[in-house]
Structures are given as structure tokens and as C-alpha cells.
C-alpha positions as CSV (number, residue, x, y, z in Angstrom):
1,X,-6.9,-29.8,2.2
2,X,-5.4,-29.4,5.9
3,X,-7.1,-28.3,8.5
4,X,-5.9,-24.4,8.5
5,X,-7.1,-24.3,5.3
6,X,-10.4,-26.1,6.2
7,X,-10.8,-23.6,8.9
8,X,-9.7,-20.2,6.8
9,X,-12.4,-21.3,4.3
10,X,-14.7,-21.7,7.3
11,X,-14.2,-18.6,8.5
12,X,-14.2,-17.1,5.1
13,X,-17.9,-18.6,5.0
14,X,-18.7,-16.6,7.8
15,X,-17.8,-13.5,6.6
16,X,-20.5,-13.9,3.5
17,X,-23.5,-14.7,5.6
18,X,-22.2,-12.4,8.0
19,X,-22.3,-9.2,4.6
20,X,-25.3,-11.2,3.6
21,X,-27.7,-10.7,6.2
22,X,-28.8,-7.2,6.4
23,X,-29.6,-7.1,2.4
24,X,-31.4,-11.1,2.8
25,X,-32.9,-9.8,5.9
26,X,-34.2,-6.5,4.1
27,X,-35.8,-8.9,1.5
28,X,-37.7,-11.0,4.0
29,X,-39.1,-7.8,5.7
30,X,-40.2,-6.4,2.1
31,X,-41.6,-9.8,1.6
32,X,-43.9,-9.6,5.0
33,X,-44.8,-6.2,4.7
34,X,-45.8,-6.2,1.1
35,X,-48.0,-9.3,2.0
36,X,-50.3,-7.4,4.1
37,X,-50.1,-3.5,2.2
38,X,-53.0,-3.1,-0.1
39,X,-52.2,0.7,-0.4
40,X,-50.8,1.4,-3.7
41,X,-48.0,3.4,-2.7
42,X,-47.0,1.6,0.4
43,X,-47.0,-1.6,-2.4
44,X,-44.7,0.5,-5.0
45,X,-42.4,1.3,-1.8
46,X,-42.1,-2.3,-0.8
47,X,-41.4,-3.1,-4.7
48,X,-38.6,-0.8,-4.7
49,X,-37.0,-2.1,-1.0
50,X,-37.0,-5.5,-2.6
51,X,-35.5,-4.7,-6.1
52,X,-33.0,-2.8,-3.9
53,X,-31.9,-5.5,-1.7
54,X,-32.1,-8.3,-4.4
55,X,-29.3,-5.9,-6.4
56,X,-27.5,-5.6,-3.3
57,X,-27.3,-9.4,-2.7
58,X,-26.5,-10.1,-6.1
59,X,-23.6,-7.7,-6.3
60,X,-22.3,-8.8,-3.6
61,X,-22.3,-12.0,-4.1
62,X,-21.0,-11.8,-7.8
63,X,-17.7,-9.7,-5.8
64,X,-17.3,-12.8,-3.5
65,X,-16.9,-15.3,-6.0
66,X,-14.0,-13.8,-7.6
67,X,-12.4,-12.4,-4.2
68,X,-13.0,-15.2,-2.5
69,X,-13.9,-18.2,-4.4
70,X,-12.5,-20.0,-7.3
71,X,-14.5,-17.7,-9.8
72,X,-14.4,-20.7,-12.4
73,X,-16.7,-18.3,-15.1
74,X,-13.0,-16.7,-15.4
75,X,-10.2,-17.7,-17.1
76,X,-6.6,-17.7,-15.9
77,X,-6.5,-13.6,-16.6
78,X,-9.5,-11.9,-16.1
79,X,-10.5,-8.1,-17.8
80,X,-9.9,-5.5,-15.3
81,X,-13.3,-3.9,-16.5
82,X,-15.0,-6.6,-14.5
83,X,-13.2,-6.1,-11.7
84,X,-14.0,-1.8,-11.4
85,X,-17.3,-3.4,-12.7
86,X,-17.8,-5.3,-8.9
87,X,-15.8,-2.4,-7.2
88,X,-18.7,0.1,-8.2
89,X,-21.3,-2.3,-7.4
90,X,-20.0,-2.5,-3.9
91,X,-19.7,1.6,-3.3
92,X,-23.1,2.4,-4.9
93,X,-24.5,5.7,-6.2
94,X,-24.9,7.3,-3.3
95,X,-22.0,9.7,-3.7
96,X,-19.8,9.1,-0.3
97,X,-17.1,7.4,-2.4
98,X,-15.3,8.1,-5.0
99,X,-13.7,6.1,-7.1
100,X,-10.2,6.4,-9.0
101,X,-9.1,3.9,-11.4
102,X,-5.7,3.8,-13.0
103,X,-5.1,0.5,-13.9
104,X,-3.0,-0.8,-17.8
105,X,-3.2,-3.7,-19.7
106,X,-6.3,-5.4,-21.1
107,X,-5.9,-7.9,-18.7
108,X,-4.5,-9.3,-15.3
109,X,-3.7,-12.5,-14.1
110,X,-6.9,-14.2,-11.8
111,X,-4.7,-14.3,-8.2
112,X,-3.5,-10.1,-9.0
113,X,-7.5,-9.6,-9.2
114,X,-8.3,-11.6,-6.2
115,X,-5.9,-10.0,-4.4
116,X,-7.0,-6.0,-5.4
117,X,-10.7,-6.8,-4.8
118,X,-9.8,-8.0,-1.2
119,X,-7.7,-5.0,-0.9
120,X,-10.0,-2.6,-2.2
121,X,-13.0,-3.8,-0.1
122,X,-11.1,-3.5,2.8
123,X,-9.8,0.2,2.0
124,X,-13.2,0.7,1.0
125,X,-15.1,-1.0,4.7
126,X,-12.1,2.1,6.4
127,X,-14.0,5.0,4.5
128,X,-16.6,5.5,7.4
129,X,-17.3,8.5,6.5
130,X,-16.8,8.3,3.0
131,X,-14.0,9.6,0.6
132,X,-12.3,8.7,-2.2
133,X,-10.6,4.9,-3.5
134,X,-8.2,5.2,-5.6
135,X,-7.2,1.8,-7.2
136,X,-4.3,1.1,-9.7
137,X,-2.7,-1.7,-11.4
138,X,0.4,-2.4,-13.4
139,X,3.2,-4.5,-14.7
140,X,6.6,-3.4,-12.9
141,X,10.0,-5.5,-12.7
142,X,8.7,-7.5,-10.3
143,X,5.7,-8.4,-11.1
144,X,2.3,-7.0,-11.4
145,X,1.9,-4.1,-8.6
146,X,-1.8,-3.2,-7.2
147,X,-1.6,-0.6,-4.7
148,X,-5.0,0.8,-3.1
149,X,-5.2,4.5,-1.6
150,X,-8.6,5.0,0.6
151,X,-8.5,9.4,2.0
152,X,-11.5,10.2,4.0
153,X,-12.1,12.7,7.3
154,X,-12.4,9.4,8.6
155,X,-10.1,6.4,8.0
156,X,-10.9,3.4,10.8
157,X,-9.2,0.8,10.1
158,X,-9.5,-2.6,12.3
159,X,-7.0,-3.6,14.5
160,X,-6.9,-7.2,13.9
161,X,-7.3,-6.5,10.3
162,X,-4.0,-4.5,10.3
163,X,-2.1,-7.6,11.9
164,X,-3.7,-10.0,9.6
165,X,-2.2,-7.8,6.3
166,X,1.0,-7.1,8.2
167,X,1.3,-11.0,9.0
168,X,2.1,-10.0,12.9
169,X,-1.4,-12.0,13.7
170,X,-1.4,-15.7,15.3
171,X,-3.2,-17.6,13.2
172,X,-5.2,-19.2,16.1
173,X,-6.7,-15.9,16.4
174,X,-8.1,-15.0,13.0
175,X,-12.0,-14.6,12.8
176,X,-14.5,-13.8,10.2
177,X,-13.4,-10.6,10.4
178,X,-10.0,-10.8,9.6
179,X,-9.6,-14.2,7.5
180,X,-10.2,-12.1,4.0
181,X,-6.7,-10.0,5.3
182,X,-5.0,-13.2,6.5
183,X,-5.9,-14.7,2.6
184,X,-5.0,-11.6,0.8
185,X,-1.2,-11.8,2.6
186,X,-0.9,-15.5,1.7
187,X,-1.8,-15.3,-2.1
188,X,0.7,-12.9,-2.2
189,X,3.3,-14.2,-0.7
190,X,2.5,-17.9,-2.2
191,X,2.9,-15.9,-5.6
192,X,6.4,-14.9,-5.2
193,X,5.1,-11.4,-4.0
194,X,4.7,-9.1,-0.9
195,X,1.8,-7.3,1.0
196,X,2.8,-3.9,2.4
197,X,0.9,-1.4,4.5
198,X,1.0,2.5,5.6
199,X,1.1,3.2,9.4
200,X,-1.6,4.0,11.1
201,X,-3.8,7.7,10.0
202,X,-7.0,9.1,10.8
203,X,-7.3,10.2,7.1
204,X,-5.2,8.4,4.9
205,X,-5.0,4.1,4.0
206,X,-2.3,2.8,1.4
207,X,-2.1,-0.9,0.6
208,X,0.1,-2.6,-1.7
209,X,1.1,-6.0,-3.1
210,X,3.1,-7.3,-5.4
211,X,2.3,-10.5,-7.5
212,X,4.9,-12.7,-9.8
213,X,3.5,-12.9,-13.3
């Protein structure tokens, strides 16, 4: 392994603990406050703070190990169902998302998943004020063809993000911010594809890659 890669997985690392910390963190405050409640209600409140983050954490973790990580409970295609599974997980009930799925086939090759699970979270982490993802997946002539739509009031999108899809960034300069981008680009251009994205907008996001089959 060289030392960029060394250092992208590094920084990759930090992004996890980084997503990790507020639902972890919410656990250890359930923990301490439910250790000194003896009211009923306050206890049944606590209960449900800690079921909450535990989900949380465990969603997001299950979305990391296929994004990120070598996923090895997968085979070398994986059911799309598991990946709108993860994507679902990640935008919650709440109802400031919506989620579009137009995807074909029963399955898609491991390294086209990676790549629209990075994209999507990304589109999805722009939505600041919510919206709708739209997400969609198909064999073309070139390969298999993901393309990612976020449309909100509100699209913010980061800067360094942006030159980490468009490959304009120096790789000295990515952070745990923008390694997940920098990865994304790579695996698709490693894969005989391409990464594309839409100019800047305040209300509209489209990301697409193409990946060899």
C-alpha cells in the first residue's frame, strides 16, 4: 500500500469517528442520565434516546462498510435493494427528504454500489434544508451509469468537495471532509469510467459516473 493510499484511508477514518460522534456521544449522555433518573417517565425517555442513537450508529455504520470499506459480507455484485435499504437508513423518517429510486437489474457490480452510496450521501449531506434524492442506476453502452439528482430550497454544496469530484483539487490538500469525493472520482476512473458534475445552484445538485462492467 503506498503512502497516498495510507493517508486517503487515514483520512477516510476520520470521517467515521467524525459522523460517529454525535449519535456515540448521545448514547453516553442517555447512559449518564438514565443512571441517576428514578422517575418512570424521564427513564422511558432516556430508553428511547438510547434505542435511537444505537439505530443511528448502526445504520451508519452498516452504510460505511459498503461505501467505504471492503464490505466482504457482499459478493462481487451486490442487490441494489440493500443499497436503497442503507440510503433510507441514512435520510430517516422524518419527512425532509424524499427519496426517488429508479434503478434496473437485480443486481450491480460491488465498485457501481460503492460509488452511488458515496454519491448519494453526498447529494444527500447538500439537502440542508431538505428535498428530494433522486437516485438511478442502469446498464448503458458504456457501462453501468448512476446519476444522483438532490432539489431542495437549499442546495449547499462544499467547496472542497466540488474540487475533490471534479478532480481540480491537490491531493496534498484533501481532508476528512473531502477524501470520500477524492475516492468516489478514483474508483471511477480506475474502472474505465468517468465522474461528472452540474455547475454550481442554490436548488439543484446532479452527479454522475460511469463504471465499466
Amino acid at each position: 500500500m503506498s503512502n497516498s493510499e495510507v493517508d486517503l484511508a487515514s483520512l477516510l477514518c476520520s470521517k467515521i469517528c467524525h459522523d460517529l460522534l454525535s449519535p456515540v456521544g448521545a448514547l453516553n449522555n442517555g447512559l449518564e442520565l438514565l443512571e441517576g433518573e428514578t422517575d418512570p417517565v424521564m427513564r422511558d425517555r432516556c430508553m428511547d434516546l438510547l434505542a435511537d442513537s444505537a439505530r443511528i450508529s448502526a445504520d451508519k455504520l452498516k452504510y460505511f462498510r459498503l461505501a467505504f470499506g471492503a464490505a466482504g459480507g457482499f459478493g462481487d455484485n451486490v442487490d441494489p435493494a440493500e443499497a436503497r435499504q442503507l440510503i433510507e437508513s441514512l435520510i430517516g423518517d422524518s419527512g425532509r427528504i424524499t427519496l426517488g429510486w429508479a434503478l434496473q437489474g437485480d443486481a450491480l457490480p460491488k465498485k457501481a454500489i460503492k460509488i452511488l452510496l458515496n454519491l448519494a450521501l453526498i447529494a444527500k449531506e447538500s439537502l440542508v434544508r431538505g428535498g428530494r434524492l433522486d437516485v438511478g442506476a442502469e446498464q448503458g453502452d458504456l457501462g453501468i451509469e448512476v446519476v444522483i439528482r438532490a432539489e431542495g430550497t437549499r442546495i449547499a454544496l462544499d467547496d472542497g468537495i466540488r474540487t475533490a469530484l471534479d478532480g481540480t483539487i491537490d491531493p496534498s490538500d484533501l481532508s476528512a471532509r473531502t477524501a470520500a469525493a477524492w475516492m468516489t472520482r478514483e474508483l471511477a476512473l480506475k474502472n474505465g469510467g468517468d465522474l461528472r458534475i452540474s455547475p454550481p445552484s442554490t436548488t439543484e445538485l446532479l452527479l454522475g459516473a460511469i463504471v465499466t462492467a
